[in-house]
Backbone as a chain_set.jsonl record, in Angstrom:
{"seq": "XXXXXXXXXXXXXXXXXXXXXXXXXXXXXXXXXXXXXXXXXXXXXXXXXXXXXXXXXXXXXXXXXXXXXXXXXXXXXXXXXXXXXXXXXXXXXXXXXXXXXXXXXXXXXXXXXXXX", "coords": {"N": [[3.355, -3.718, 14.052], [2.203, -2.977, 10.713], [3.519, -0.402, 8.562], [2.721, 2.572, 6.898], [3.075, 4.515, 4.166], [2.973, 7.348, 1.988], [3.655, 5.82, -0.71], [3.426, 3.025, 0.052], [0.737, 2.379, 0.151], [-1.121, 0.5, 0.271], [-3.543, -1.832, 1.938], [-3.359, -4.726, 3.111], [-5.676, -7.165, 2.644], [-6.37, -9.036, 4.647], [-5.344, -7.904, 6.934], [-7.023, -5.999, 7.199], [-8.681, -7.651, 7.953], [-8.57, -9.048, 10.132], [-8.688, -6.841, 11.787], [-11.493, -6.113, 11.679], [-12.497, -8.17, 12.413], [-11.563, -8.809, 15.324], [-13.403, -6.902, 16.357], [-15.267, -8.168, 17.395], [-18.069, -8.392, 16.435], [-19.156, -8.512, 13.803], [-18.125, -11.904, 11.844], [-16.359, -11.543, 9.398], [-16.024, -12.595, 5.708], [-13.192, -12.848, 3.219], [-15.007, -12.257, 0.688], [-17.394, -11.58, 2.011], [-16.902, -9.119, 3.653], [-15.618, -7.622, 0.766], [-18.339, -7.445, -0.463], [-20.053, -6.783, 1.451], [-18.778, -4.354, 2.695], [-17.037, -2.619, 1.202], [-17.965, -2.487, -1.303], [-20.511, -1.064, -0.689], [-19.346, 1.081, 0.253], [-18.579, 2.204, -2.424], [-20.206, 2.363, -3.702], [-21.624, 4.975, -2.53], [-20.121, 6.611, -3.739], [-17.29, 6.285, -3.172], [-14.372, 6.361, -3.994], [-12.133, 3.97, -3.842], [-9.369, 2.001, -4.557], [-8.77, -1.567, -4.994], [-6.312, -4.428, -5.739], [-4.446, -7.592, -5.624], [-2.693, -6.888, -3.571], [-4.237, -5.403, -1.897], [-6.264, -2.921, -0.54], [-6.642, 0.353, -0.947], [-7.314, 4.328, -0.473], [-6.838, 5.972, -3.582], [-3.712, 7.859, -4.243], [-2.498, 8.924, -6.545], [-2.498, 10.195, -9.801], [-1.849, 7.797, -11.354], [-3.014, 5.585, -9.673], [-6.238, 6.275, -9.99], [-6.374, 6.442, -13.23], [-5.596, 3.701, -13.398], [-7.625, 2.403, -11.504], [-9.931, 2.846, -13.018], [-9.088, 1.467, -15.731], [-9.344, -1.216, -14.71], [-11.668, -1.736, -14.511], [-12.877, -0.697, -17.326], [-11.386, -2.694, -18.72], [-12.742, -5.419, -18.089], [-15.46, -4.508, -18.223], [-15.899, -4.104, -21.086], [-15.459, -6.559, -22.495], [-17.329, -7.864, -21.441], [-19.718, -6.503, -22.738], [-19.105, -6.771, -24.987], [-19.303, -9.061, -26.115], [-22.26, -9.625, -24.34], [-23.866, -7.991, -26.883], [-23.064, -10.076, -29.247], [-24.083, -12.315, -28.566], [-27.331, -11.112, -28.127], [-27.332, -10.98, -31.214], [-26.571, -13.443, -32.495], [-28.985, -15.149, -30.675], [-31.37, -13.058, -32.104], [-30.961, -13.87, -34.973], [-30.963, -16.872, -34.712], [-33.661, -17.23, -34.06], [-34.635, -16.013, -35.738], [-35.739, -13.398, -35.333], [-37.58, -13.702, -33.324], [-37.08, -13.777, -30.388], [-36.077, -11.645, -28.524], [-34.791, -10.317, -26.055], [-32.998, -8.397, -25.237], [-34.995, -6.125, -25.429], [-36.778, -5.934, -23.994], [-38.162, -3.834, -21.593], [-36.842, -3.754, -19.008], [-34.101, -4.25, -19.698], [-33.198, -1.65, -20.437], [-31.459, 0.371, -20.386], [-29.397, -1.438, -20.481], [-29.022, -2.322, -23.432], [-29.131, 0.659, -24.831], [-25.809, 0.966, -23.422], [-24.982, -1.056, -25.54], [-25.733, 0.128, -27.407], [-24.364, 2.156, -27.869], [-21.836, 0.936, -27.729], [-21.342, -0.126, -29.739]], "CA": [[2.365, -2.872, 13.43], [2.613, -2.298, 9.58], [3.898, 1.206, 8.496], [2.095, 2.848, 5.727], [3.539, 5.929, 3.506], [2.039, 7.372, 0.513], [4.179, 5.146, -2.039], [2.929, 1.635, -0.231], [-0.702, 2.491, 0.937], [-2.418, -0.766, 0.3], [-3.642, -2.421, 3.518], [-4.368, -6.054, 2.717], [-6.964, -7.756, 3.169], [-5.819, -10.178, 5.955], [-5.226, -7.216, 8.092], [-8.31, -5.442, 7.284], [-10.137, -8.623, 8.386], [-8.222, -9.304, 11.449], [-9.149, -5.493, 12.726], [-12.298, -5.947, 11.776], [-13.019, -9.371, 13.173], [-11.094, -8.654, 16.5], [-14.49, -6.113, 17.064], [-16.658, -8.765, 18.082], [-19.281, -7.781, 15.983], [-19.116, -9.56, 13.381], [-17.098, -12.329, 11.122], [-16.343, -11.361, 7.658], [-14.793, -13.21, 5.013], [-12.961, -11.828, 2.475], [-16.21, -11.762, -0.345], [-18.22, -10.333, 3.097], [-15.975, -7.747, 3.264], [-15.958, -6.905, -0.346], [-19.566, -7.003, -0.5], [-20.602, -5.672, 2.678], [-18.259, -3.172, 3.552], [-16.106, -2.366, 0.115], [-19.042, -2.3, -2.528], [-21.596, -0.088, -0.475], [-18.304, 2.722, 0.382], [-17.982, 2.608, -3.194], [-21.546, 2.76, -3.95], [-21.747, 6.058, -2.077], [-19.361, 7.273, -4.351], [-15.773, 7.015, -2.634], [-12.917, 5.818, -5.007], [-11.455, 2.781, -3.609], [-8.535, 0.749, -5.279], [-7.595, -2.549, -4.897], [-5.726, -5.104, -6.376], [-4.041, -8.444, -5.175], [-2.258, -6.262, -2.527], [-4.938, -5.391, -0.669], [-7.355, -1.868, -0.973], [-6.447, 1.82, -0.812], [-7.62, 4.993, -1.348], [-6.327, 6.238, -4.645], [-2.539, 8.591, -3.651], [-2.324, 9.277, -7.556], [-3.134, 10.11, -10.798], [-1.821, 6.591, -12.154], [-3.979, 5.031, -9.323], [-7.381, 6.613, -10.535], [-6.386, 5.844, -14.073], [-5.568, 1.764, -13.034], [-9.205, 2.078, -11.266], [-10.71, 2.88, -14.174], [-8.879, 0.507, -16.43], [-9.147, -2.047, -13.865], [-13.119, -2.104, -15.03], [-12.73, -1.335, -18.397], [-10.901, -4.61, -19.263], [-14.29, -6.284, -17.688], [-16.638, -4.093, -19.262], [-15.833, -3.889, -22.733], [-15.585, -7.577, -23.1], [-18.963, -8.388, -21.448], [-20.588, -5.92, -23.865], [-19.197, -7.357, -26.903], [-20.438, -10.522, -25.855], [-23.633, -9.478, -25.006], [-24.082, -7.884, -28.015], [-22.596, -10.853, -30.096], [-25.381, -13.21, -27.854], [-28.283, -10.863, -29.145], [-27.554, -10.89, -32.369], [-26.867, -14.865, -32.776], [-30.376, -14.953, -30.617], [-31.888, -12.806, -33.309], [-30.654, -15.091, -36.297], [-31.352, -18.258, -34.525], [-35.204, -17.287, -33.735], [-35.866, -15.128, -37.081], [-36.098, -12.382, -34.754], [-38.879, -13.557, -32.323], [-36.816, -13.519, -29.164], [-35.761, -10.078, -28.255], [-34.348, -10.344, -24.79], [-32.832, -6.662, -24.646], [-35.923, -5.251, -26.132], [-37.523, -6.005, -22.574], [-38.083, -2.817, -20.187], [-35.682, -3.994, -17.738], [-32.766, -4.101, -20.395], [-33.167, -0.485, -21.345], [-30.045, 0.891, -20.256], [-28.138, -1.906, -20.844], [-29.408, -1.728, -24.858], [-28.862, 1.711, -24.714], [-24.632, 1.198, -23.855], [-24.857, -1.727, -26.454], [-26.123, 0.867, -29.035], [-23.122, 2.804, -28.233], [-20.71, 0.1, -27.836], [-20.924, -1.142, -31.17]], "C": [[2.903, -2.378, 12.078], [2.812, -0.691, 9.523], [3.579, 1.303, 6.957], [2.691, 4.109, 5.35], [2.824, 5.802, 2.276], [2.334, 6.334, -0.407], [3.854, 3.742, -1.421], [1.266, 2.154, 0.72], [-1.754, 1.659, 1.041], [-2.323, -1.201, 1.56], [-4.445, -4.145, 3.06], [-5.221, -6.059, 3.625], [-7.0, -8.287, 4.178], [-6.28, -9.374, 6.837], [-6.65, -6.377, 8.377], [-9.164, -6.266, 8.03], [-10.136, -8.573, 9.506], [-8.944, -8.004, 12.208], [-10.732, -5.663, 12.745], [-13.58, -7.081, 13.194], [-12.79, -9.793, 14.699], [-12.36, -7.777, 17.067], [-15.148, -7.028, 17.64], [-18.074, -8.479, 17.902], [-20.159, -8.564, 15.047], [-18.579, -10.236, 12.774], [-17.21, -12.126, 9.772], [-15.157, -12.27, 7.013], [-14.272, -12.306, 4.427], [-14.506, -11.221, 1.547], [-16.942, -11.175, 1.226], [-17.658, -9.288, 3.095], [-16.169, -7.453, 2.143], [-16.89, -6.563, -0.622], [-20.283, -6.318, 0.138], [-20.319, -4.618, 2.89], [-17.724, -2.35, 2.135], [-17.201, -1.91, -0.592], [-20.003, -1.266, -1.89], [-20.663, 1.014, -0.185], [-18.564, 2.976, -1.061], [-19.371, 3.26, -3.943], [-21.921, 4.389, -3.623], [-20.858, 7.223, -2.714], [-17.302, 7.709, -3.793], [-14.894, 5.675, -3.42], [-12.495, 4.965, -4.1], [-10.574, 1.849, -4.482], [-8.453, -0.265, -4.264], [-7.072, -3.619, -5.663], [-5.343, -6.21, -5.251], [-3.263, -7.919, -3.632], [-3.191, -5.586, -1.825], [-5.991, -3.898, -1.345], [-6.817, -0.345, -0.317], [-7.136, 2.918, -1.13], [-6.509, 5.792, -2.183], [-5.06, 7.809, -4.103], [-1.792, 9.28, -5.098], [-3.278, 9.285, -8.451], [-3.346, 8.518, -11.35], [-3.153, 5.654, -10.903], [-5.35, 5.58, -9.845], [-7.358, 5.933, -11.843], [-6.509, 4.395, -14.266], [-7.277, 1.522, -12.363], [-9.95, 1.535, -12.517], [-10.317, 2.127, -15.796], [-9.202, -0.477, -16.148], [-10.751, -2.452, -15.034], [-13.621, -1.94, -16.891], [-12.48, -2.432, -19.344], [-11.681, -5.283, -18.872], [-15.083, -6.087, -18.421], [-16.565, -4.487, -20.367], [-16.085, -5.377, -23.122], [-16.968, -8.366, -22.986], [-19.802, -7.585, -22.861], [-20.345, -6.034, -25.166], [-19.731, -8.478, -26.844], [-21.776, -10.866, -25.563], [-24.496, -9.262, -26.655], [-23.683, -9.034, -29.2], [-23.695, -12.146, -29.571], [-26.697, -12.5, -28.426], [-28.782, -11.081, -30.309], [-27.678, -12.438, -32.663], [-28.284, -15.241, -32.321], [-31.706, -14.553, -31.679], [-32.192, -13.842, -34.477], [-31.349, -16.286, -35.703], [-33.142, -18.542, -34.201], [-35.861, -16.391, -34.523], [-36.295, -13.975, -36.431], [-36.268, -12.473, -33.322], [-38.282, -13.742, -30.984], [-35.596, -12.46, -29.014], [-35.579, -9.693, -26.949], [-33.946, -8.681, -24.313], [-34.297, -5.766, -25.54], [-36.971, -4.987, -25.252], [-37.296, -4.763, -22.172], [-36.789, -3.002, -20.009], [-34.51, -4.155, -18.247], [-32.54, -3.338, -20.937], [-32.211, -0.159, -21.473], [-29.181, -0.189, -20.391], [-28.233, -2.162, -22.515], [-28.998, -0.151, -25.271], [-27.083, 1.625, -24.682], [-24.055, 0.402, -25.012], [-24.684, -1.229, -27.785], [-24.695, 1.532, -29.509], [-21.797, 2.313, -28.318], [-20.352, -0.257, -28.921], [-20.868, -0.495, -32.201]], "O": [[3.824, -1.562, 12.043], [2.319, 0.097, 10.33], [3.937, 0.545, 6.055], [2.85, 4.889, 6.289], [2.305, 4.852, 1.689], [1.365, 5.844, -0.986], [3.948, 2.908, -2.322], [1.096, 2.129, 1.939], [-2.851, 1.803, 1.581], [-1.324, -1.066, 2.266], [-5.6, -4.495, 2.817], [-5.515, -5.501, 4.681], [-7.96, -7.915, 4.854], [-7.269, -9.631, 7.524], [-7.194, -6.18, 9.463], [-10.155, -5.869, 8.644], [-11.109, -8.23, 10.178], [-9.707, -8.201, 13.154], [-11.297, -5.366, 13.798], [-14.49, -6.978, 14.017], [-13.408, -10.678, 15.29], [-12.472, -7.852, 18.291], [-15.759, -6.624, 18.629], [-18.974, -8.354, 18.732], [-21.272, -9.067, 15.206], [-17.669, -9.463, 12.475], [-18.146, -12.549, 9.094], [-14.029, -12.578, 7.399], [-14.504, -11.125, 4.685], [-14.989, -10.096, 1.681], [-16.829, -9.952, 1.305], [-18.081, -8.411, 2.342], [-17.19, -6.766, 2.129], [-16.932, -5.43, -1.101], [-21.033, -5.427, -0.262], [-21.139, -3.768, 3.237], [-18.178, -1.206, 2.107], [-17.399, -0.704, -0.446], [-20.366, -0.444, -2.731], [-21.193, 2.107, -0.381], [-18.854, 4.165, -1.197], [-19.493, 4.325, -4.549], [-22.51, 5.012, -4.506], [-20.84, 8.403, -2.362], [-16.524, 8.654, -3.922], [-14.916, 4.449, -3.311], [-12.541, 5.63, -3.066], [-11.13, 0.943, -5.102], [-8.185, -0.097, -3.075], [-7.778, -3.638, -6.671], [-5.73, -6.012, -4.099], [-3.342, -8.66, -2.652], [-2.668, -5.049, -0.848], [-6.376, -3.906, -2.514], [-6.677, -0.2, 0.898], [-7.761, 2.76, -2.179], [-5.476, 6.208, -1.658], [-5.624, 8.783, -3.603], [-0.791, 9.99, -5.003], [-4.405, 8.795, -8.371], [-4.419, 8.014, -11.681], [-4.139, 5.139, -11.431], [-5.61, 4.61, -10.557], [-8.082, 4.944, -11.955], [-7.289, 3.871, -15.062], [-7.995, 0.591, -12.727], [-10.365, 0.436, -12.885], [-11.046, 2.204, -16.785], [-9.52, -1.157, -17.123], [-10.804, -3.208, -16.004], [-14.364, -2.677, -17.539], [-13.079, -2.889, -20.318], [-11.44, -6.364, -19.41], [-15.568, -6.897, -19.212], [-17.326, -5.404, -20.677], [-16.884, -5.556, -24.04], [-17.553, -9.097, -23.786], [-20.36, -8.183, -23.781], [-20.964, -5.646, -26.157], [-20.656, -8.823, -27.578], [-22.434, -11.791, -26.04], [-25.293, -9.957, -27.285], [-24.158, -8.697, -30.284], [-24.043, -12.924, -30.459], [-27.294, -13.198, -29.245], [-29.947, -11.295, -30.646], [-28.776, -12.826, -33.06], [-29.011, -15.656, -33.223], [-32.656, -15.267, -32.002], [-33.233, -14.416, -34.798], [-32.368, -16.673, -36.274], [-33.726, -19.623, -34.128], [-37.011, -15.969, -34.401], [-37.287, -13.438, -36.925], [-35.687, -11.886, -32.409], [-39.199, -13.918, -30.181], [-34.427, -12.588, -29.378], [-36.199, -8.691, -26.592], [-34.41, -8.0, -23.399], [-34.135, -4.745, -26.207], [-37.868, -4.165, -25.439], [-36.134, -4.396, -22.348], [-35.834, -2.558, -20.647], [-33.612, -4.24, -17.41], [-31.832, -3.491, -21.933], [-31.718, -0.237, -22.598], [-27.999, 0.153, -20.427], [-27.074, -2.193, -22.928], [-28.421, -0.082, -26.356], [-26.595, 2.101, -25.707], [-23.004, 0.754, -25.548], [-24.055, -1.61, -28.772], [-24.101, 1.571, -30.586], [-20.829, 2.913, -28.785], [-19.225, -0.674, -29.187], [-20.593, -1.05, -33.264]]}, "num_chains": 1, "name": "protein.A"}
């Protein structure tokens, strides 16, 4: 039986599965797990790290901070690239196709405005 202390608190994944999949309930992969079980905790608002070592909840400051870098280094680069896809869009159709100018791309026009 692994032994957990504050300074190693990740619980891979493996083991997570095995406990889970020993219920007889039902089989998860890993992406089931992340999606099913991982993404709707986090949805509800509860901090979750993980990394290649498996998923914790956060036992520091530097963990919160690594969260929130973790998704920064994702974000930022999609939204320059969106924004760098608009604009070539723009140019290449003289305007007339205006993809974030749709409804349904309000808010993501909206962090574009402020991204750039």
């Amino acid at each position: 039986m692994p032994r957990y202390t504050v300074w190693s608190c990740y619980i891979h994944t493996y083991e997570l599965l095995q406990h889970v999949n020993s219920c007889d309930y039902e089989s998860f992969t890993e992406h089931r797990f992340s999606s099913l079980v991982v993404g709707p905790v986090r949805d509800e608002g509860v901090l979750v790290v993980s990394s290649a070592a498996g998923y914790k909840l956060p036992c520091s400051v530097r963990d919160v901070y690594g969260f929130f870098n973790y998704y920064n280094q994702q974000i930022q680069p999609m939204l320059h690239r969106l924004g760098q896809s608009q604009r070539a869009l723009e140019l290449a159709t003289w305007g007339g196709l205006d993809v974030l100018g749709q409804p349904e791309y309000a808010s993501l026009r909206r962090l574009l405005a402020r991204h750039s």
